[in-house]
PLY file of the C-alpha trace (Angstrom):
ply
format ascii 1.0
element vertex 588
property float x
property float y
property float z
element edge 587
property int vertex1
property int vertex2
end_header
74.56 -13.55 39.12
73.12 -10.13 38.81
70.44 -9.05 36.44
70.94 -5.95 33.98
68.36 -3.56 33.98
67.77 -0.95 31.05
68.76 2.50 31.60
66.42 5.38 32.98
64.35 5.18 36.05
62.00 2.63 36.32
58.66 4.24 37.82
59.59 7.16 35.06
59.59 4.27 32.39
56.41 2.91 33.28
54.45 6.02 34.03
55.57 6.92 30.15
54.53 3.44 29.02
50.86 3.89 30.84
50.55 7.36 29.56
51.32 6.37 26.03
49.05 3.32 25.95
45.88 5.79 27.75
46.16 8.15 25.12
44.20 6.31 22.20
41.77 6.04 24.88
41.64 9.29 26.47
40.71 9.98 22.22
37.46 8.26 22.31
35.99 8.19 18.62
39.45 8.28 16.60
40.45 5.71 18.82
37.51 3.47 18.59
36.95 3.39 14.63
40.51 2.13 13.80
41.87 -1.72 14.43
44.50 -1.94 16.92
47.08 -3.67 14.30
49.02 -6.19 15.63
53.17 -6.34 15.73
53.85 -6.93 12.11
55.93 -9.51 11.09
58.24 -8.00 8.93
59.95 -7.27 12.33
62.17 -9.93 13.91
61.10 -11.56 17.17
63.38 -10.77 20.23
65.83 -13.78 21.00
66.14 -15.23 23.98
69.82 -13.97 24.71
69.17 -9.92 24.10
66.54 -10.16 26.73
67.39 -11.64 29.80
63.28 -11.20 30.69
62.15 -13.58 27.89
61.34 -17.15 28.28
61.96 -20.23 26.16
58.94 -22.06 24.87
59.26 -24.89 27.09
59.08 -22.64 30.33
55.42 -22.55 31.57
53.26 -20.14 31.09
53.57 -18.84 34.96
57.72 -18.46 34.58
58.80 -14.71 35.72
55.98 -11.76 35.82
52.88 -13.07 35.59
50.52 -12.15 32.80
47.25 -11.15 33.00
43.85 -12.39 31.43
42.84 -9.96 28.02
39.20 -9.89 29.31
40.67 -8.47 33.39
41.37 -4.92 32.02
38.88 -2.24 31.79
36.88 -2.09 28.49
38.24 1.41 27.83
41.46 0.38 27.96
41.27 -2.85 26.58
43.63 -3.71 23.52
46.15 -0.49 24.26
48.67 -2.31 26.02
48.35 -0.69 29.24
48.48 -3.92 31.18
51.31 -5.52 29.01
55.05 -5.59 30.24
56.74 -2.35 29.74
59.19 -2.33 27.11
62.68 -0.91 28.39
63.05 2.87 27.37
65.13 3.29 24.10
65.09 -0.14 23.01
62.91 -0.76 19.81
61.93 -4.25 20.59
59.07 -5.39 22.99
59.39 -7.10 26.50
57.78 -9.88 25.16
57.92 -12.36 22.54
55.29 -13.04 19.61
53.45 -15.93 21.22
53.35 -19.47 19.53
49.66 -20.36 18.59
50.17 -23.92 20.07
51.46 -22.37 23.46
49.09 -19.58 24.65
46.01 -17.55 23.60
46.26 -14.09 21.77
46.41 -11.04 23.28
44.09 -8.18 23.96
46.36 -6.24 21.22
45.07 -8.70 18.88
41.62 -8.70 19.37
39.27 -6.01 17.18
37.38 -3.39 18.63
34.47 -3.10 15.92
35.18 -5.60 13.13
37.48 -8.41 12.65
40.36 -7.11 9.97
40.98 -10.78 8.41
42.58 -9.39 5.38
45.32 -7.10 7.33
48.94 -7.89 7.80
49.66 -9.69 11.12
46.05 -9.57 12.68
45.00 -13.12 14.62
43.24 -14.45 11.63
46.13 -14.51 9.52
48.50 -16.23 12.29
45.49 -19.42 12.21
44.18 -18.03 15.51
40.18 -16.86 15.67
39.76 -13.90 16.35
37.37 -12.61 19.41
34.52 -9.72 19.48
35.47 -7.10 21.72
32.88 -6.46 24.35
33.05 -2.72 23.07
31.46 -4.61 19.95
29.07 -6.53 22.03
27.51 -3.40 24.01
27.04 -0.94 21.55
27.44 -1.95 17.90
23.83 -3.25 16.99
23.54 -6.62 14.86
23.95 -6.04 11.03
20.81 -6.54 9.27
21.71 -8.69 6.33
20.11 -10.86 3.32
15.90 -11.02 3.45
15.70 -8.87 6.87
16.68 -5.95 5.34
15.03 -6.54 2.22
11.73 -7.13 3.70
12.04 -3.84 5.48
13.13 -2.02 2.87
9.80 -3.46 1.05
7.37 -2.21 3.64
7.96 1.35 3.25
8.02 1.25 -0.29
5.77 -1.05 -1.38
2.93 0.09 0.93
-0.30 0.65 -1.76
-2.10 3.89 -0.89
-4.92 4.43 -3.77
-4.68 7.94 -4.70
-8.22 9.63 -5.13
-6.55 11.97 -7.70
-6.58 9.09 -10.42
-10.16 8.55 -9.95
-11.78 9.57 -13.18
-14.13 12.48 -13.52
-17.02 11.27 -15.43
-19.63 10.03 -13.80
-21.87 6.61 -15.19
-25.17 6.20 -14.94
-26.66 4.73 -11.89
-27.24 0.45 -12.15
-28.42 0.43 -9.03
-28.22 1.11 -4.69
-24.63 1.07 -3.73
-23.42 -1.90 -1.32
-20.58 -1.51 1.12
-17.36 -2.99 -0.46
-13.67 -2.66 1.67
-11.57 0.10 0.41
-7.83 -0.30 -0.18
-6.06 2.14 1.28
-7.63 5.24 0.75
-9.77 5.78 -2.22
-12.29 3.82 -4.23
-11.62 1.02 -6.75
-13.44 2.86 -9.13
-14.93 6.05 -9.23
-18.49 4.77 -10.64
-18.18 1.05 -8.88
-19.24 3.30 -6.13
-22.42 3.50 -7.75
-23.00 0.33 -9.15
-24.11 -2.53 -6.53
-21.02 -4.80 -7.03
-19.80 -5.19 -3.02
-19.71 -8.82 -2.98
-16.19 -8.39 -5.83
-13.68 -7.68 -3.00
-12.09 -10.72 -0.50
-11.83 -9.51 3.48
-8.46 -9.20 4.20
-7.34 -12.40 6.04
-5.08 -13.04 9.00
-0.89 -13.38 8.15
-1.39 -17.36 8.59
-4.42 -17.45 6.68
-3.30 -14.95 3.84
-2.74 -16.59 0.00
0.72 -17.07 -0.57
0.19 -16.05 -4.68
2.48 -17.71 -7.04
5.86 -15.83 -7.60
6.85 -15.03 -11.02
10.24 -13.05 -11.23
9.22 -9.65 -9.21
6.15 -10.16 -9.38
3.87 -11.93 -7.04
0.55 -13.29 -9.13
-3.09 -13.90 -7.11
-5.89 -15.36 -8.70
-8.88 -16.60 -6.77
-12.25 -18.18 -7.94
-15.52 -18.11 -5.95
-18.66 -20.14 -7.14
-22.04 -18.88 -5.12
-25.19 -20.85 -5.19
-28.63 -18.30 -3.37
-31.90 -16.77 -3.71
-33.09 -13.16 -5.48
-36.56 -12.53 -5.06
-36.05 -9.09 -7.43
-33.14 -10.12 -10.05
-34.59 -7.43 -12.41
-34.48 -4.68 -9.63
-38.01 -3.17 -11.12
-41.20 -2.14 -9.41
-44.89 -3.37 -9.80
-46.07 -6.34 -10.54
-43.31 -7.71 -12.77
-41.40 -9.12 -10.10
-40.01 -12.83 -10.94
-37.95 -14.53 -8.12
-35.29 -16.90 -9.12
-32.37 -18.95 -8.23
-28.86 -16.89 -8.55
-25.86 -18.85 -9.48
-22.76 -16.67 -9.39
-19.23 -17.46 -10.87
-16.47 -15.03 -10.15
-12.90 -14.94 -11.11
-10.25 -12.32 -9.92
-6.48 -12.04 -10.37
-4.11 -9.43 -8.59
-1.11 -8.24 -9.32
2.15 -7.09 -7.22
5.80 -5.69 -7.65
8.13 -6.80 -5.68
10.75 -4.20 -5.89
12.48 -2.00 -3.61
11.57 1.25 -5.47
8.67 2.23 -7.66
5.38 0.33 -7.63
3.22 -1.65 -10.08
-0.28 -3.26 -9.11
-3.24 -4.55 -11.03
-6.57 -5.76 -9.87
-9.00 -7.18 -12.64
-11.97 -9.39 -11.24
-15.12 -10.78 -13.67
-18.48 -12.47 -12.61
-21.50 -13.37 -14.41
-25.23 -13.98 -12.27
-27.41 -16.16 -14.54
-30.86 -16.76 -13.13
-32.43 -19.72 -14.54
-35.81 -18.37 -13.59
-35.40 -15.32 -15.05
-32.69 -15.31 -18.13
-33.42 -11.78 -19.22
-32.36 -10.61 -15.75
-28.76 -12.47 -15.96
-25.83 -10.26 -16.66
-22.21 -10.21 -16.93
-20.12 -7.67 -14.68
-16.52 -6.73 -14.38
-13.83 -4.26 -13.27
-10.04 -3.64 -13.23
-7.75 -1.06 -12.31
-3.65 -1.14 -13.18
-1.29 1.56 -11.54
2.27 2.28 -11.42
4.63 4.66 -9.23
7.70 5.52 -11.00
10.25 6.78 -8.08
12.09 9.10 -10.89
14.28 10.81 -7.74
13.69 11.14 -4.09
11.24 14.58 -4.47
9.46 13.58 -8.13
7.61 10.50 -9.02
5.19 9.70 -12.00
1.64 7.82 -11.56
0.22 5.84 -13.88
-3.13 4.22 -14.34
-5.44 2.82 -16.66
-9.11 1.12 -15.52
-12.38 -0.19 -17.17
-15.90 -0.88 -16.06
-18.53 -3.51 -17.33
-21.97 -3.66 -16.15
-25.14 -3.32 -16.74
-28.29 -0.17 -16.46
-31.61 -1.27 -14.43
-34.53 -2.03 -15.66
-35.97 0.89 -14.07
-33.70 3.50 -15.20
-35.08 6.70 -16.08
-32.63 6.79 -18.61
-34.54 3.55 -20.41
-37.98 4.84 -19.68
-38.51 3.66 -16.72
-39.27 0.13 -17.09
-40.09 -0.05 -21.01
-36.83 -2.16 -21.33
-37.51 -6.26 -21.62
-33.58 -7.10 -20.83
-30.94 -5.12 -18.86
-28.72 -3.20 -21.91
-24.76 -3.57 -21.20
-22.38 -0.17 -20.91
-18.56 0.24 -20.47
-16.40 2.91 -19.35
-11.97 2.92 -20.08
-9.69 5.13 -19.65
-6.21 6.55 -18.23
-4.54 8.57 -15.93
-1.03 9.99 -16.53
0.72 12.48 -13.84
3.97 13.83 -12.17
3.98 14.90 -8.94
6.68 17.24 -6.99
7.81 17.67 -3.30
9.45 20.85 -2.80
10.53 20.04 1.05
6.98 20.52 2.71
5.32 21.61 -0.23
3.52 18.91 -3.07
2.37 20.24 -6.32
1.22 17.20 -8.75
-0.47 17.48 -12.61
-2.59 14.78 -13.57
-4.06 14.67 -16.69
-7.25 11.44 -17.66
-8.93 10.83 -20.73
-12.04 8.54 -20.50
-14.87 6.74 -23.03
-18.23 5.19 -22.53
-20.20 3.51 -24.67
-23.71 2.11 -24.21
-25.49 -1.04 -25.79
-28.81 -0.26 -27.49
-32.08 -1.44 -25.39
-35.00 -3.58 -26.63
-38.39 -2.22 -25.65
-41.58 -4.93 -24.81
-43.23 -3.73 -28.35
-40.12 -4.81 -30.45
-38.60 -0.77 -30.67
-35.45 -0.05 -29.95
-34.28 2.59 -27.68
-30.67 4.28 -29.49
-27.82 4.36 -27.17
-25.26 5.23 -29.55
-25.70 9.12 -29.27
-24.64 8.68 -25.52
-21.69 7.68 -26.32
-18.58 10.46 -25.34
-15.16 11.02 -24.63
-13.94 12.68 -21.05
-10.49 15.22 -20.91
-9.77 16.60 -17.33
-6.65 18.02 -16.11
-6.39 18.25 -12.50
-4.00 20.37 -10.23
-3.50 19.91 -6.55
-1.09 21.62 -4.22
-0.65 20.52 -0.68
1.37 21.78 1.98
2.75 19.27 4.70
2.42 21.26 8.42
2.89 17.92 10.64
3.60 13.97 9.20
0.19 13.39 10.16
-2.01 15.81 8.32
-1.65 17.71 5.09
-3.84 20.25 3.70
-4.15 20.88 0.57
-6.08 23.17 -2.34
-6.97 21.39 -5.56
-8.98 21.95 -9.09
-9.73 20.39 -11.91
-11.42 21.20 -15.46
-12.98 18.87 -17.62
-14.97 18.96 -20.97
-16.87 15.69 -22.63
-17.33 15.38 -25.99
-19.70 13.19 -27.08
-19.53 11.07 -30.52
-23.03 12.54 -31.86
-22.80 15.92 -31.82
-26.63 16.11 -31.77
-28.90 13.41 -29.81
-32.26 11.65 -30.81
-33.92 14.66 -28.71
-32.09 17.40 -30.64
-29.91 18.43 -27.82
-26.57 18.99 -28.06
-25.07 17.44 -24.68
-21.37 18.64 -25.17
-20.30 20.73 -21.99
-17.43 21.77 -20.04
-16.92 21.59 -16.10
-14.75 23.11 -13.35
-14.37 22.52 -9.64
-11.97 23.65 -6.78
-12.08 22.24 -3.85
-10.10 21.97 -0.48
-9.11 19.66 2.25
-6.48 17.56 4.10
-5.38 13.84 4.35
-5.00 12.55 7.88
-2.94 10.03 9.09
-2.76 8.79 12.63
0.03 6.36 13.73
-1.53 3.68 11.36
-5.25 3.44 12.73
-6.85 6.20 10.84
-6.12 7.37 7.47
-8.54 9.68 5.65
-9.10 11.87 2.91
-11.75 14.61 2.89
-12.11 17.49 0.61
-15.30 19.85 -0.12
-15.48 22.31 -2.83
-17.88 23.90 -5.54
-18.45 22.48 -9.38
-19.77 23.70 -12.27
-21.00 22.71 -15.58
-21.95 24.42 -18.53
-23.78 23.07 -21.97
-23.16 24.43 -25.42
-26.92 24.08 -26.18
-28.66 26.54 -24.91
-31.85 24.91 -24.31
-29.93 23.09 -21.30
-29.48 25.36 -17.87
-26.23 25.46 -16.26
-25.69 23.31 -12.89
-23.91 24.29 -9.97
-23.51 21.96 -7.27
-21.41 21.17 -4.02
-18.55 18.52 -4.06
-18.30 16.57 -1.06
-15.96 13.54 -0.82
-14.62 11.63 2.06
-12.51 8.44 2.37
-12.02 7.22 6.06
-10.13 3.94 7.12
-10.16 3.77 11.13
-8.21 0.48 12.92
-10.57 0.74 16.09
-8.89 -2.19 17.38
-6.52 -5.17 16.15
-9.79 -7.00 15.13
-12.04 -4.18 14.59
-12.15 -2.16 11.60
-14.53 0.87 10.39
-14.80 2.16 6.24
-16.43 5.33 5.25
-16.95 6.90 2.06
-18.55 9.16 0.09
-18.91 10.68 -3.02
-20.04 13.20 -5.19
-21.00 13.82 -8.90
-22.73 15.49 -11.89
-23.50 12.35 -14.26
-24.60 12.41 -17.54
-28.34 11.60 -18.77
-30.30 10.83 -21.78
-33.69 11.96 -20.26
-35.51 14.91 -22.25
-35.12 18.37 -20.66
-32.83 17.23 -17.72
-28.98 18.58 -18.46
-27.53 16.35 -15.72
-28.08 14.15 -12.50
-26.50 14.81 -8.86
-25.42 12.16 -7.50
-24.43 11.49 -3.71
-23.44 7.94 -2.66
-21.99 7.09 1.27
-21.12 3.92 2.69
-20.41 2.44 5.68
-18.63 -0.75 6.62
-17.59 -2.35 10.12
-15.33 -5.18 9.84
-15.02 -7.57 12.82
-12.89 -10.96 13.41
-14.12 -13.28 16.03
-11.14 -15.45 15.36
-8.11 -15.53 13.20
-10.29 -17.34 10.54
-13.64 -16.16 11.15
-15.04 -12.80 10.44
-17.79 -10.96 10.30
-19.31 -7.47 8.60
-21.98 -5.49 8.82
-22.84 -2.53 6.77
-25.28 0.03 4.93
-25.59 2.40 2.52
-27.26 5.43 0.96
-28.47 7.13 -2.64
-29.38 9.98 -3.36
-29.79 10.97 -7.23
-31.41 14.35 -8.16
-32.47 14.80 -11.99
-31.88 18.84 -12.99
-34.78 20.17 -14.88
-37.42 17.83 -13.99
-38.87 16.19 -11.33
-37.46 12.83 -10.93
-36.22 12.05 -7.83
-34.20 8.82 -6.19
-33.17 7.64 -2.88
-31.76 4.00 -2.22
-30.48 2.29 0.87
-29.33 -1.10 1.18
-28.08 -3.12 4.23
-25.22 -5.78 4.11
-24.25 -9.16 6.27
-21.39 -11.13 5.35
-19.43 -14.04 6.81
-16.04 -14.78 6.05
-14.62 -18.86 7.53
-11.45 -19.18 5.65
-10.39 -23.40 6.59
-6.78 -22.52 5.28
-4.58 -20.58 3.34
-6.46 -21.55 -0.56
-9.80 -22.20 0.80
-12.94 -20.18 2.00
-16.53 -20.64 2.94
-18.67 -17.17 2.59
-22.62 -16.42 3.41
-23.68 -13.55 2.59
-27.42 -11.28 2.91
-28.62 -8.22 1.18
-31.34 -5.76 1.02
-31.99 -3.27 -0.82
-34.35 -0.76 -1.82
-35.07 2.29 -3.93
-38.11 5.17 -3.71
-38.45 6.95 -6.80
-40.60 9.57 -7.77
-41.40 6.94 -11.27
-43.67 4.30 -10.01
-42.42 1.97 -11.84
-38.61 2.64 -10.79
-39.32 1.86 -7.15
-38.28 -1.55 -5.91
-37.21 -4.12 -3.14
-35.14 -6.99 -3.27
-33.70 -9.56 -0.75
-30.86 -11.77 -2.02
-28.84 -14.41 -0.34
-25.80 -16.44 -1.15
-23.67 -18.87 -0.21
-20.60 -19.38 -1.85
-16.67 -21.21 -1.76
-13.46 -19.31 -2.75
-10.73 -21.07 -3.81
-7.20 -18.94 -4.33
-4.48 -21.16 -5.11
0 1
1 2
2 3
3 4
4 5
5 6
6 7
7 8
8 9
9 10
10 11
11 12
12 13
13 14
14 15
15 16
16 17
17 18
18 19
19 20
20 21
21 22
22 23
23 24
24 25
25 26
26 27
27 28
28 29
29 30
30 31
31 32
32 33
33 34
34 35
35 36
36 37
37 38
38 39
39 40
40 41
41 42
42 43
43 44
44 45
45 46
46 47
47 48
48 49
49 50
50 51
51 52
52 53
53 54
54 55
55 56
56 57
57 58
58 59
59 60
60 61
61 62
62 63
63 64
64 65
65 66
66 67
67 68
68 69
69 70
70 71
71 72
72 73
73 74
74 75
75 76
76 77
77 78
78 79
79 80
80 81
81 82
82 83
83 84
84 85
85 86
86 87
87 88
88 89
89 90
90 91
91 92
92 93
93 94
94 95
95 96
96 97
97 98
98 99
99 100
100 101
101 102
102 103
103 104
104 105
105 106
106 107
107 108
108 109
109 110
110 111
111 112
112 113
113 114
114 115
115 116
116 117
117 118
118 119
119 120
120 121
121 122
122 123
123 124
124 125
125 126
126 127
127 128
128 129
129 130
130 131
131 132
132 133
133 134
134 135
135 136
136 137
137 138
138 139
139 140
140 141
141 142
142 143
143 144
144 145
145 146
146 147
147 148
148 149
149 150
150 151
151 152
152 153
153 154
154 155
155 156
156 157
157 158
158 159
159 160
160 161
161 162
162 163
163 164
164 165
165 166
166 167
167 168
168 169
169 170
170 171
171 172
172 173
173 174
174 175
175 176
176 177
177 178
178 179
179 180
180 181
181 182
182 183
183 184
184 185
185 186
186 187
187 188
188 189
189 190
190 191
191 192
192 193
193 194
194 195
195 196
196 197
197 198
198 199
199 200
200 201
201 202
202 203
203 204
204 205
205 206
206 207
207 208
208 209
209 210
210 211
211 212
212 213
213 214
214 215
215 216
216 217
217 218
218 219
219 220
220 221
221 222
222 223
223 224
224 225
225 226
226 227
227 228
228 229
229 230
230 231
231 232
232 233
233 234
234 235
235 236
236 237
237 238
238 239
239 240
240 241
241 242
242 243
243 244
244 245
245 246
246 247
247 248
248 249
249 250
250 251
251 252
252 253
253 254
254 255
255 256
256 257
257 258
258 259
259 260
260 261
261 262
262 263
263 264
264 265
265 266
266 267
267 268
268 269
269 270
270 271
271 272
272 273
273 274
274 275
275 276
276 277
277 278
278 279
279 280
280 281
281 282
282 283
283 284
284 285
285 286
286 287
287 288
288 289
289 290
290 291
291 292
292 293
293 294
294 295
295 296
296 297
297 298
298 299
299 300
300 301
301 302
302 303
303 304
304 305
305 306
306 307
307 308
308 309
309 310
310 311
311 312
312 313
313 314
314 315
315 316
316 317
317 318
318 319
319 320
320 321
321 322
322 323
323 324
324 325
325 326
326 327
327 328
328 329
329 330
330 331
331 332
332 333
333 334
334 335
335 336
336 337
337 338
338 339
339 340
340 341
341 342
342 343
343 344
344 345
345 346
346 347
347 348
348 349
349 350
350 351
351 352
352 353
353 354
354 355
355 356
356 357
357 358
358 359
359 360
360 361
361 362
362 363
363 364
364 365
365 366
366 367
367 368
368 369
369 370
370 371
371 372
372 373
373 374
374 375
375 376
376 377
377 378
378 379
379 380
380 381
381 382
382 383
383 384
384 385
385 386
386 387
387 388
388 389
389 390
390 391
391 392
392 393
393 394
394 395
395 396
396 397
397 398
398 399
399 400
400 401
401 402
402 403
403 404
404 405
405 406
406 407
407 408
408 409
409 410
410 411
411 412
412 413
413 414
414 415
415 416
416 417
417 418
418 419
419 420
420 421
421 422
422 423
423 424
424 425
425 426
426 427
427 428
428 429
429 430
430 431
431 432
432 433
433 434
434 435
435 436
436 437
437 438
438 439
439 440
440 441
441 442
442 443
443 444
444 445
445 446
446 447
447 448
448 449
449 450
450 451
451 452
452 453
453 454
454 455
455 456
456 457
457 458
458 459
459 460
460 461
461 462
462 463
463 464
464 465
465 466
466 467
467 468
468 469
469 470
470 471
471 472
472 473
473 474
474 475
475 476
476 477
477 478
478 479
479 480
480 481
481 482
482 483
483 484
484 485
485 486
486 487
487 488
488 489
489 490
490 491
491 492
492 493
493 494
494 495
495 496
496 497
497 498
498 499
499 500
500 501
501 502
502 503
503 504
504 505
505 506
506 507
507 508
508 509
509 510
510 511
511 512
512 513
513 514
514 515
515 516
516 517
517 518
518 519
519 520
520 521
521 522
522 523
523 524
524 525
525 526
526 527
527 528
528 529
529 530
530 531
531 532
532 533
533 534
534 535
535 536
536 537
537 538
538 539
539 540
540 541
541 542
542 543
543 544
544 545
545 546
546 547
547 548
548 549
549 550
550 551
551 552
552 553
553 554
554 555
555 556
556 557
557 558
558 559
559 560
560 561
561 562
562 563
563 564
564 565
565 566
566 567
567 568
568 569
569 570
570 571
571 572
572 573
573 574
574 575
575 576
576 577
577 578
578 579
579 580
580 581
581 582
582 583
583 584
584 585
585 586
586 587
């Protein structure tokens, strides 16, 4: 019995066949983003009897040509039918039947190249049969990030908190005592005056991942309170001079709460932390003390956002103050300082222009003299307005330059004090410098610059000072880390004849972990405070220890020593203190 063949020549049939099924890809890229659809079945499966080359399902697999494995072509010419049966030339129907599911396994025709088309007409998955990745798909198309992964990436470059020292308010409080190294958040100070005021001890070390709170979750926001309760020694609570000095036991309690967003754009956090030192022998000494500081990014478009802040500041003025006269005081008087912070800033490609406008109050407690007099605060009391420009100009993603000023005028709520001075004045400063940021182990800001201030009573000279400020973060090693600061100021003063003080505070902080849950830091400081118009002059120093065992995730043992001391040109405001404490944290 002879076998028909089709018409035409047969190596002419199959070179057309191979050519045809080569050219999607010969193509490349148009070829590779498309499915390779299967036969649909609207069109009717070749019988038997109209093709003498087809086989019945009960001959085997092996019966006639036979076929070969999907996964023996070539990967670039997998699923193009090159290695298929060629179909007779002019005849519409294929060589080979549409396979029963039961019998054999799909074909390379069948299979997806870059995603698995469930949904269209006549692909595998709608014939019951799985359908298989394509090793095109295996080799070069990258796992899809999906769910949390790409959430918690998508969180760590936006939700990475960089304090911005352009929200720091202008005004300057009075001096409480020698500043104490504290950690920094990112780069720029908690609060402009905490600087200042002898409150280190306020901010937790960061811990290791496994030792880190957890917080408790609340919506998008993620809540973290913490209590400490410190038991130690002061042998100078009252931070005074001569013979006055009255050692005591120090019993600290200390609550904190922080706040974070949890969203994928903008940016809100709050950090608000209160303690109160009562010495039992020494009541008059034993003070309250607190801080907090709320800010918010608003991501308006990809080259505008809008900051937001508000803060406050509760402490306490030293005994020794010049401001009190120097000693005279029997108890510490309390002051406060609030305010806000409201600006826009704009990216114009490389360039950054931002406007920030603050408003800030202070108010001071009246102070009780030995003799039963009272010393009048009230008349310090004033209201700060700066508006600040800054315009930076980004030459390399690791350091931006940039020029800035900012003008400023307080306004105090007596317009003339117990002295007959009117203390009202107006201030302007420019200053330049660049932020720096290194591959994530050094990020700093420093900036140096010229201010001035001018009084509307005449009986008070002008001053004219240099601004020098400097915020330094360096990651010397993976368990090593270094904090610098300093800072600059005019503050205000309520001594006869002086118009203002200059301050200049640095600090200096090395962080160390000998294990994951065991750290330890060492630091110093420096104070240098120059009264204008008389001579009264100040410089402090202190020296910090601190130890840091954390035994899990919600509990903490920390030991801590300080010294500190302060030469005055006021007898009576020179002193020396040693305090030690000893302390448990507990942050649920």
């Amino acid at each position: 019995m002879s076998r028909e063949r089709p018409n035409g020549d047969k190596h002419g049939g199959r070179r057309g066949a191979l050519a045809l099924a080569l050219l999607p890809a010969l193509l490349g890229a148009p070829a590779l983003a498309q499915e390779t659809p299967a036969p649909s079945q609207a069109e009717p499966a070749p019988s038997t009897a109209s093709n003498p080359r087809a086989r019945t399902p009960s001959e085997p697999a092996t019966a006639g040509r036979p076929r070969r494995s999907a996964f023996d072509a070539p990967s670039a010419l997998r699923g193009t039918g090159a290695f298929s049966s060629p179909a007779p030339l002019g005849s519409g129907t294929s060589t080979n039947p549409a396979p029963s599911p039961e019998s054999e396994e799909p074909t390379v025709a069948r299979l997806p190249r870059f995603r698995s088309a469930t949904s269209l007409p006549g692909s595998a998955a709608t014939r019951g049969i799985p359908a298989r990745p394509s090793l095109l798909r295996l080799r070069a198309a990258p796992p899809r990030r999906l769910g949390s992964a790409t959430r918690q990436i998508t969180q760590t470059r936006t939700q990475q908190t960089i304090t911005d020292l352009r929200l720091t308010p202008v005004i300057q409080t009075p001096v409480s005592g020698v500043p104490l190294p504290a950690p920094i958040l990112g780069l720029g100070l908690p609060n402009a005056a905490g600087l200042l005021l002898g409150t280190a001890l306020r901010r937790p070390i960061p811990a290791d991942t496994a030792y880190a709170p957890l917080g408790i979750h609340l919506g998008t926001f993620t809540l973290l309170p913490a209590f400490t309760q410190s038991v130690g020694y002061d042998s100078n609570p009252d931070q005074i001079g001569g013979n006055r000095l009255r050692p005591s036991l120090t019993l600290r309690s200390e609550a904190e709460l922080a706040l974070r967003s949890e969203w994928s754009a903008s940016e809100l956090t709050a950090e608000m932390r209160g303690s109160y030192l009562e010495y039992p022998q020494s009541p008059e000494a034993s003070r309250p003390n607190a801080v907090g500081t709320a800010r918010m990014r608003i991501d308006v478009d990809r080259d505008t956002r809008i900051d937001l802040e508000t803060r406050f500041l509760l402490d306490s003025q030293r005994l020794g103050s010049p401001d009190l006269g120097a000693g005279g005081a029997t108890s510490r008087p309390i002051f406060a300082t609030y305010g806000a912070t409201a600006g826009v800033q704009e990216n114009f490609n490389r360039l950054q222009l931002s406007l920030r406008g603050s408003i800030d109050r202070s108010v001071f407690e009246d102070a009780q003299l030995g003799n039963g007099t009272t010393i009048i605060q009230s008349d310090r009391d004033a209201n700060q307005y700066g508006l600040r420009l800054r315009a930076g100009y980004e030459i390399s993603p690791a350091i931006t330059p940039f020029v800035e000023t900012f003008l400023d005028t307080r306004v105090y709520d007596t317009p003339v004090d117990q002295f007959g001075l009117r203390r009202d004045s107006d201030g302007v400063a420019f200053t330049a410098g660049a932020t720096v940021a290194l591959n994530s182990t050094l990020t700093a800001e420093i900036s140096g610059g010229l201010q001035h201030r001018s009084y509307i009573d005449r009986t008070l000279q002008d001053i004219t000072a240099p601004v020098v400020n400097a915020a330094l973060v360096w990651s010397v090693s993976p368990l090593t880390t270094v904090r610098f600061n300093q800072q600059t100021g005019i503050i205000e003063t309520a001594v006869p004849g002086s118009s203002g003080a200059f301050t200049d505070a640095a600090t200096l902080e090395v962080q160390h972990d000998l294990l994951r849950n065991f750290s330890i830091t060492l630091g110093g400081a420096y104070l240098s405070t120059n009264y204008d118009g008389v001579r009264i002059r100040e410089r402090g120093y202190s020296a910090t220890a601190r130890l840091d065992y954390r035994f899990n995730r919600w509990l903490a043992l920390r030991g801590s020593y300080i010294y500190s001391t302060l030469n005055s040109t006021i007898p009576l405001s020179t002193y020396e203190a040693h305090t030690v404490l000893l302390g448990v944290r507990v942050n649920p």
